[in-house]
Chimera marker file (.cmm) of the C-alpha trace (Angstrom):
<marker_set name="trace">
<marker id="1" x="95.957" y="-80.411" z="126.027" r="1" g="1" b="0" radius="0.5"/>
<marker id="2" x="98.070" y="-79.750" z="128.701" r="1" g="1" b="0" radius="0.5"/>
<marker id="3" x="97.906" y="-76.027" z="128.683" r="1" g="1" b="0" radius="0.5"/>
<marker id="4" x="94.413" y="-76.138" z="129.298" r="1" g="1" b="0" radius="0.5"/>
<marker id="5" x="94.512" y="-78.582" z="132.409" r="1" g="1" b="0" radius="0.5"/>
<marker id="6" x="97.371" y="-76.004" z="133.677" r="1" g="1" b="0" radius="0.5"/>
<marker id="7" x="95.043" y="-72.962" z="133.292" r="1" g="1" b="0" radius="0.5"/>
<marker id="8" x="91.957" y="-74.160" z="134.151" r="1" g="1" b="0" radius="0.5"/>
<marker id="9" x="93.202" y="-75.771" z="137.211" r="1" g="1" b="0" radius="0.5"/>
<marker id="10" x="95.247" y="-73.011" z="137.944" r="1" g="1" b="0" radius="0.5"/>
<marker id="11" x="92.330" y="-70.706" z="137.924" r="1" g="1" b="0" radius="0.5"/>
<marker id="12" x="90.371" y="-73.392" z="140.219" r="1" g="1" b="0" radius="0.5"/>
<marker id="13" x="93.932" y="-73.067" z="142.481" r="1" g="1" b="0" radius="0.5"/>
<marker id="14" x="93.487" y="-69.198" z="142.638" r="1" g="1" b="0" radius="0.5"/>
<marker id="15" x="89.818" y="-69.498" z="143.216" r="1" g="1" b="0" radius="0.5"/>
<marker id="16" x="90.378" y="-72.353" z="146.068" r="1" g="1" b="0" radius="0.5"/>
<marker id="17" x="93.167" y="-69.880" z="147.567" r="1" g="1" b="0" radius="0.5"/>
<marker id="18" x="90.959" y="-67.055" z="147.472" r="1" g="1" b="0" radius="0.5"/>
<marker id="19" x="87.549" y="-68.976" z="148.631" r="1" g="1" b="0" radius="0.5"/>
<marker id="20" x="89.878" y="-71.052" z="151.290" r="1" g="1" b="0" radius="0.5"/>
<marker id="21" x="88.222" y="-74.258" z="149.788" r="1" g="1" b="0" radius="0.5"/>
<marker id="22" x="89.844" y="-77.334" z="147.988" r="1" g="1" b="0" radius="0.5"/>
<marker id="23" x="87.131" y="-78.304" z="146.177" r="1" g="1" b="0" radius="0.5"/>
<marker id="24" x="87.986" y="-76.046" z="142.812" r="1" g="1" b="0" radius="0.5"/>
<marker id="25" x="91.216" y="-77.070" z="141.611" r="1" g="1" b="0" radius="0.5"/>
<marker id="26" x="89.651" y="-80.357" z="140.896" r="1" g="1" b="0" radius="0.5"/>
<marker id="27" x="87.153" y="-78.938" z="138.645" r="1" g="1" b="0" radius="0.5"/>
<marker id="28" x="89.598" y="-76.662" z="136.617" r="1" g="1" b="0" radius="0.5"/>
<marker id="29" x="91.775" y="-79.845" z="136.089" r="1" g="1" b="0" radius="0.5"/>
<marker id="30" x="88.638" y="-81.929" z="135.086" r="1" g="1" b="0" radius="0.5"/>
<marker id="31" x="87.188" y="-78.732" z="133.245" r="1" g="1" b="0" radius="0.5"/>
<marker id="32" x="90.952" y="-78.126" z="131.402" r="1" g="1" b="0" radius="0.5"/>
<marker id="33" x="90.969" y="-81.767" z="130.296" r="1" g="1" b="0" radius="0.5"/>
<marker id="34" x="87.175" y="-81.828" z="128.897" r="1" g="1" b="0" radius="0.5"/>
<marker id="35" x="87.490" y="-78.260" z="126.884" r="1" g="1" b="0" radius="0.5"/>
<marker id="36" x="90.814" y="-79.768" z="125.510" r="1" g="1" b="0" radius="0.5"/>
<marker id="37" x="89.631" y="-83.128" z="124.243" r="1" g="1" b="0" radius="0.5"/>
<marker id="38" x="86.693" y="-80.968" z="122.937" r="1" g="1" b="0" radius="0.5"/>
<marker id="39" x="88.559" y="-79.022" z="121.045" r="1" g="1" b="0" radius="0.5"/>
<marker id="40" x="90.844" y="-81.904" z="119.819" r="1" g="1" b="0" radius="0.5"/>
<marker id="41" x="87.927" y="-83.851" z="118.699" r="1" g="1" b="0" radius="0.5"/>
<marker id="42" x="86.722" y="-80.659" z="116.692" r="1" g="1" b="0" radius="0.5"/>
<marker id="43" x="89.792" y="-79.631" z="115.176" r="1" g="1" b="0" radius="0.5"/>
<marker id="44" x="90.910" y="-82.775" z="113.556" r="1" g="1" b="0" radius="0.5"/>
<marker id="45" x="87.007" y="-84.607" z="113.270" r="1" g="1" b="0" radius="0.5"/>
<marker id="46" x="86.211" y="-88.164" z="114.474" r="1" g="1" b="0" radius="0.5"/>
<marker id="47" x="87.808" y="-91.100" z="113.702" r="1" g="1" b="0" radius="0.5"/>
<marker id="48" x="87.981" y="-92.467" z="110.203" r="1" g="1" b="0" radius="0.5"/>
<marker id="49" x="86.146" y="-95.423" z="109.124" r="1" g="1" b="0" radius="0.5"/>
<marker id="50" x="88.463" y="-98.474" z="108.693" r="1" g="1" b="0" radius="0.5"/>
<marker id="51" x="89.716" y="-98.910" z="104.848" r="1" g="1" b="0" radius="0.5"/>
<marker id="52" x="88.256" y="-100.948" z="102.299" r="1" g="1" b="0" radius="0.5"/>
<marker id="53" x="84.899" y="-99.039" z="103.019" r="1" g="1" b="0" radius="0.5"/>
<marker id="54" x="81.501" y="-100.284" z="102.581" r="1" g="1" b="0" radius="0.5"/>
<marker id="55" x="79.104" y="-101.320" z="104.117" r="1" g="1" b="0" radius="0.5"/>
<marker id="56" x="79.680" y="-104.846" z="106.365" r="1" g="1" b="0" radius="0.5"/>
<marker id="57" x="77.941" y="-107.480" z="104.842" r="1" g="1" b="0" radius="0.5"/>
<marker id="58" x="78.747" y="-107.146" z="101.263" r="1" g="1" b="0" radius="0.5"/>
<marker id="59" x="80.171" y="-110.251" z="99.767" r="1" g="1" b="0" radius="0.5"/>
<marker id="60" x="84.116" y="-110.716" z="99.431" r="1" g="1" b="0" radius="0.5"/>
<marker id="61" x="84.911" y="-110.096" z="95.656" r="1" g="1" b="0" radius="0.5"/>
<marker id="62" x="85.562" y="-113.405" z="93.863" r="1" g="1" b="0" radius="0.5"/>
<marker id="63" x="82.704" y="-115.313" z="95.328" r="1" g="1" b="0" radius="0.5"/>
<marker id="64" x="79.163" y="-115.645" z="93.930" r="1" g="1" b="0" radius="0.5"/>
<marker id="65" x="76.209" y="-114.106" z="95.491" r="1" g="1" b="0" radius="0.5"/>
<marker id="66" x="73.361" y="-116.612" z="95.023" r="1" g="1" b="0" radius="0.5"/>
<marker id="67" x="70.448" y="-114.906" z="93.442" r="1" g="1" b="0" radius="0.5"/>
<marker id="68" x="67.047" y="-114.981" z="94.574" r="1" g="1" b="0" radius="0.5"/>
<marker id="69" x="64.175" y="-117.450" z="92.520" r="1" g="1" b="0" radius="0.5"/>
<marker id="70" x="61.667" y="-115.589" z="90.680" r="1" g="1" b="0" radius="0.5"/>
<marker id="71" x="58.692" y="-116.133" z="92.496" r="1" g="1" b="0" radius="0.5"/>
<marker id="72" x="60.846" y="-115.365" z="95.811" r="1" g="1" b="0" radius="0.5"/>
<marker id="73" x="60.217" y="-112.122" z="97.834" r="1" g="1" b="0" radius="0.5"/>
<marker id="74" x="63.158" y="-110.311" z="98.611" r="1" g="1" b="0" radius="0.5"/>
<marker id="75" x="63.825" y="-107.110" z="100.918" r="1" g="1" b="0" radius="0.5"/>
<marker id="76" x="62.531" y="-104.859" z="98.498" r="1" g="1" b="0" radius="0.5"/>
<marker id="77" x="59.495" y="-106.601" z="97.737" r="1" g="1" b="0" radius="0.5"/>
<marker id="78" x="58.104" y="-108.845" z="94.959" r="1" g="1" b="0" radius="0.5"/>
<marker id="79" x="60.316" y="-109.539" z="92.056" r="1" g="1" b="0" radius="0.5"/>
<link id1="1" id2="2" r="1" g="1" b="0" radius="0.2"/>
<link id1="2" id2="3" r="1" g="1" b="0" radius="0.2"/>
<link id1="3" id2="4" r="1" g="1" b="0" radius="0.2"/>
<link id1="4" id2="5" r="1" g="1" b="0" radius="0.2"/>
<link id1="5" id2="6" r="1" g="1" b="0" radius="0.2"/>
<link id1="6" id2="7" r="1" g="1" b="0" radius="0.2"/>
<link id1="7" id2="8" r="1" g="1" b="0" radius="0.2"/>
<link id1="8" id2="9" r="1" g="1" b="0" radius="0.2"/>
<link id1="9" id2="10" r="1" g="1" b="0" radius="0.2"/>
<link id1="10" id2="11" r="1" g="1" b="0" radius="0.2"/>
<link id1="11" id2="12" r="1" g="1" b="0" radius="0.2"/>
<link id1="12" id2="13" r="1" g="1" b="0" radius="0.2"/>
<link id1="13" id2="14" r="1" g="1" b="0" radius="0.2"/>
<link id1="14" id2="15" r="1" g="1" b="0" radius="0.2"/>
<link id1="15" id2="16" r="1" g="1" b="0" radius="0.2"/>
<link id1="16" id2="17" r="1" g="1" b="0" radius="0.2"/>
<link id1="17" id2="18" r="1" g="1" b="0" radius="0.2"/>
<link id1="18" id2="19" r="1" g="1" b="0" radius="0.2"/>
<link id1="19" id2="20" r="1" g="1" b="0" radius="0.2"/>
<link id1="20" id2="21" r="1" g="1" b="0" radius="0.2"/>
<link id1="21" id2="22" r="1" g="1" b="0" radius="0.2"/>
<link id1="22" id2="23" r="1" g="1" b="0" radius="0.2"/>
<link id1="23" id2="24" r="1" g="1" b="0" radius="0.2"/>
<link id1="24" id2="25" r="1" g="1" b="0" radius="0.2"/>
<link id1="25" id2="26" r="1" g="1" b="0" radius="0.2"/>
<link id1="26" id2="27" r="1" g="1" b="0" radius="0.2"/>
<link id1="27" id2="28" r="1" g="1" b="0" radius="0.2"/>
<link id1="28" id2="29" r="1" g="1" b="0" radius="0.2"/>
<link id1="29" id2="30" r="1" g="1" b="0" radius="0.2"/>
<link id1="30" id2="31" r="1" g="1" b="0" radius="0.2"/>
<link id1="31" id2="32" r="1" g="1" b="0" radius="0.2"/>
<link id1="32" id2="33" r="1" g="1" b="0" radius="0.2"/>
<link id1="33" id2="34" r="1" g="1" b="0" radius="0.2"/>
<link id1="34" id2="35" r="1" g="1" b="0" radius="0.2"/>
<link id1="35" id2="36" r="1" g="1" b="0" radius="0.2"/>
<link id1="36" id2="37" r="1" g="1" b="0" radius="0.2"/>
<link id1="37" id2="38" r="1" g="1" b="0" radius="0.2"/>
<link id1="38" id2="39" r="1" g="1" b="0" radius="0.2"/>
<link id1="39" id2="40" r="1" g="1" b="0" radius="0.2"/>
<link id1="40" id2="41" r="1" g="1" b="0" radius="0.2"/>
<link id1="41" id2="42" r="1" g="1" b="0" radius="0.2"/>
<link id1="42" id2="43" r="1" g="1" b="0" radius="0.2"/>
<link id1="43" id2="44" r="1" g="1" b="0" radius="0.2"/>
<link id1="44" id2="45" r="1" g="1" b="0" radius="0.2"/>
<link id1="45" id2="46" r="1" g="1" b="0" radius="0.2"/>
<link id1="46" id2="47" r="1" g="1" b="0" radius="0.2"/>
<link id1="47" id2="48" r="1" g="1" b="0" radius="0.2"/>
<link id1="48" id2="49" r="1" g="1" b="0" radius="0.2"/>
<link id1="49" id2="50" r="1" g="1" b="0" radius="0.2"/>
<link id1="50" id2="51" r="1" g="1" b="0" radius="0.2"/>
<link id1="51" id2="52" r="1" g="1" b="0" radius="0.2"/>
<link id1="52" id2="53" r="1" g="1" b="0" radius="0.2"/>
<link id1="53" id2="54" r="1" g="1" b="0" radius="0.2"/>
<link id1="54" id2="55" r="1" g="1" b="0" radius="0.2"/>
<link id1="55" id2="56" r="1" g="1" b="0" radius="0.2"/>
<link id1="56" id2="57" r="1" g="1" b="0" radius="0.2"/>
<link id1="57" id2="58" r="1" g="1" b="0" radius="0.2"/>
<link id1="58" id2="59" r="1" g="1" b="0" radius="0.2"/>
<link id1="59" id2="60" r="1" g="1" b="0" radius="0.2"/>
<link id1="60" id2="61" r="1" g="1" b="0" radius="0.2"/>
<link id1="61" id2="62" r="1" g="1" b="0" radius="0.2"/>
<link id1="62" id2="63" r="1" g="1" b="0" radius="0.2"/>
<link id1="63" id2="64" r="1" g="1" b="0" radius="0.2"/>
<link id1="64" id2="65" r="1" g="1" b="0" radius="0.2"/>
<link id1="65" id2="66" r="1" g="1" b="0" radius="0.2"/>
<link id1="66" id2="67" r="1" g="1" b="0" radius="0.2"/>
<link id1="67" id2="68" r="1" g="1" b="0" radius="0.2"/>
<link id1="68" id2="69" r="1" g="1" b="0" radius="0.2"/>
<link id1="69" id2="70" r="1" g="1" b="0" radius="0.2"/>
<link id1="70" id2="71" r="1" g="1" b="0" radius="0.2"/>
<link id1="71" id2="72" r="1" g="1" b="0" radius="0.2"/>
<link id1="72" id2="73" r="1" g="1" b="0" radius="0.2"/>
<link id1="73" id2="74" r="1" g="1" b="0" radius="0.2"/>
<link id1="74" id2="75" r="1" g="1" b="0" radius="0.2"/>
<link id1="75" id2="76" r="1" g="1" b="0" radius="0.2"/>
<link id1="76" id2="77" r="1" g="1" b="0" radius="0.2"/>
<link id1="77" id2="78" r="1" g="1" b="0" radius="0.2"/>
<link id1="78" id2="79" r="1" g="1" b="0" radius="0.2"/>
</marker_set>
């Protein structure tokens, strides 16, 4: 990460020294540090869910789940 904030604000340096501005190094340092958390993100993927998986809202196992009546409608529909 910090290779690409060095040249990409160095190039916005060169370009500022060149141009007689100051208004490029700023973007190669903010340009540097968005490519490289880009590329971080890509290379090693998004963060993992948290273990136990599942879904949230599934029961804890040792309790009962109450089950619906027969003439009850559930999510799915009619039983």
């Amino acid at each position: 990460m910090l290779s690409g904030i060095i040249v990409w604000g160095g190039a916005g340096w060169l370009l500022d020294r060149w141009l007689e501005t100051r208004f490029f190094t700023l973007v190669g340092v903010l340009l540097g540090l968005t490519v490289a958390i880009y590329l971080v993100v890509v290379k090693y993927g998004v963060v993992d869910p948290p273990p136990g998986g599942g879904r949230p809202g599934r029961t804890t196992p040792g309790r009962r789940r109450s089950r619906p009546r027969a003439n009850d409608q559930t999510q799915k529909g009619q039983r």
